[in-house]
C-alpha positions as CSV (number, residue, x, y, z in Angstrom):
1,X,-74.5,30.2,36.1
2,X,-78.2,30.7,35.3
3,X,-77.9,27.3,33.4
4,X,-81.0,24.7,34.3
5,X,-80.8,20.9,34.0
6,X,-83.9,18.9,33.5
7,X,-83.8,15.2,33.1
8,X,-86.9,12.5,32.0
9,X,-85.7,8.9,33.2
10,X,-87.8,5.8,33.0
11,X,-88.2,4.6,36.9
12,X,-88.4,2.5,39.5
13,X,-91.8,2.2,41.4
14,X,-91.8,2.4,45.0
15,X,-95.1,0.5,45.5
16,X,-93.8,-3.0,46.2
17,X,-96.6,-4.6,45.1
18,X,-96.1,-2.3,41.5
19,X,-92.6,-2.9,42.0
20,X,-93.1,-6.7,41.8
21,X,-95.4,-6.4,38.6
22,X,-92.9,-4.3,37.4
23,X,-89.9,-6.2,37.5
24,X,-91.6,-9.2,36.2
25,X,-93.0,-7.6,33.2
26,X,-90.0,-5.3,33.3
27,X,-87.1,-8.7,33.4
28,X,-89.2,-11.5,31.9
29,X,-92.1,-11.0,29.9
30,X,-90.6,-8.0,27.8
31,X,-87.4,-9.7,27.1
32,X,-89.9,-12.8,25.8
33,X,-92.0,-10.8,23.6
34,X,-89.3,-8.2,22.2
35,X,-87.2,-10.9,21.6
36,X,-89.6,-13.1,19.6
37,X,-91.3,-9.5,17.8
38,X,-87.6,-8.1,17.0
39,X,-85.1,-12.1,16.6
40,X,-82.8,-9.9,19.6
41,X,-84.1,-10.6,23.1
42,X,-80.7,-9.0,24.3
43,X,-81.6,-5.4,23.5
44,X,-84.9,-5.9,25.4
45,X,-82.6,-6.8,27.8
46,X,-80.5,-4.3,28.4
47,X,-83.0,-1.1,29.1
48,X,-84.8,-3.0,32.2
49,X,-80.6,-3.6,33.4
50,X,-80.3,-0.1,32.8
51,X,-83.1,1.4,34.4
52,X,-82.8,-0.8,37.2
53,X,-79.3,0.2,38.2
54,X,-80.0,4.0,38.2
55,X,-79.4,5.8,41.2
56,X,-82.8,5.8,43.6
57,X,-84.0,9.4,43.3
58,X,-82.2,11.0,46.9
59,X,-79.1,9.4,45.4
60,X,-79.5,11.3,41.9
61,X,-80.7,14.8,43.6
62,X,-77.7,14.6,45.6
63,X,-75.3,14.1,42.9
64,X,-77.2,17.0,41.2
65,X,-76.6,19.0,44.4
66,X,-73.2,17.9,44.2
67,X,-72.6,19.2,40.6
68,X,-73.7,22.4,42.2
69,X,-77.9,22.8,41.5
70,X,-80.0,24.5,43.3
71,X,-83.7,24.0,43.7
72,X,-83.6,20.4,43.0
73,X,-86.6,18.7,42.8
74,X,-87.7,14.9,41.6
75,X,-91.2,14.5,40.6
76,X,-93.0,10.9,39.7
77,X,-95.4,10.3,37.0
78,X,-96.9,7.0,36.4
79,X,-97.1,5.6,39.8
80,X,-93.0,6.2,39.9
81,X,-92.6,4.7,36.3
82,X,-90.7,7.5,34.9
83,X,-89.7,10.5,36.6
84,X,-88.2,14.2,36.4
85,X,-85.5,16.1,38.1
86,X,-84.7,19.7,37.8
87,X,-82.2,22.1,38.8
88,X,-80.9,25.5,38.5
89,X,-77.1,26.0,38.4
């Protein structure tokens, strides 16, 4: 009880015109470059997978509510590109 929760996530824009940018920097381009920069295209593949399959933020505020937070909140920064959510148990 008294306990907070704060978590920093990379995101997924809402915009769809950002949210088509996005995804193809995001699934192609990165992958590309990293790849050629690092010799291992697959671990520039695997953060967009990952950010890309994390829950929309309603979903992930009501899992936090869920787990029993109060005064959850999800803020954007970025244009939606990363965001917070906080709580207090």
């Amino acid at each position: 009880p008294g306990g907070q929760v704060c978590v920093v996530e990379l995101s997924v824009p809402s915009n769809p015109i950002l949210l088509f940018g996005y995804k193809l920097y995001f699934l192609h381009v990165l992958p590309f470059f990293g790849g050629l920069v690092s010799g291992n295209r697959k671990a520039y593949k695997y953060l967009p997978v990952s950010v890309l399959n994390f829950p929309k933020p309603d979903a992930f505020c009501g899992m936090l509510r869920e787990a029993g937070f109060k005064q959850v909140e999800a803020k954007a920064f970025t244009f939606g590109l990363c965001r917070m959510f906080t709580g207090i148990k």
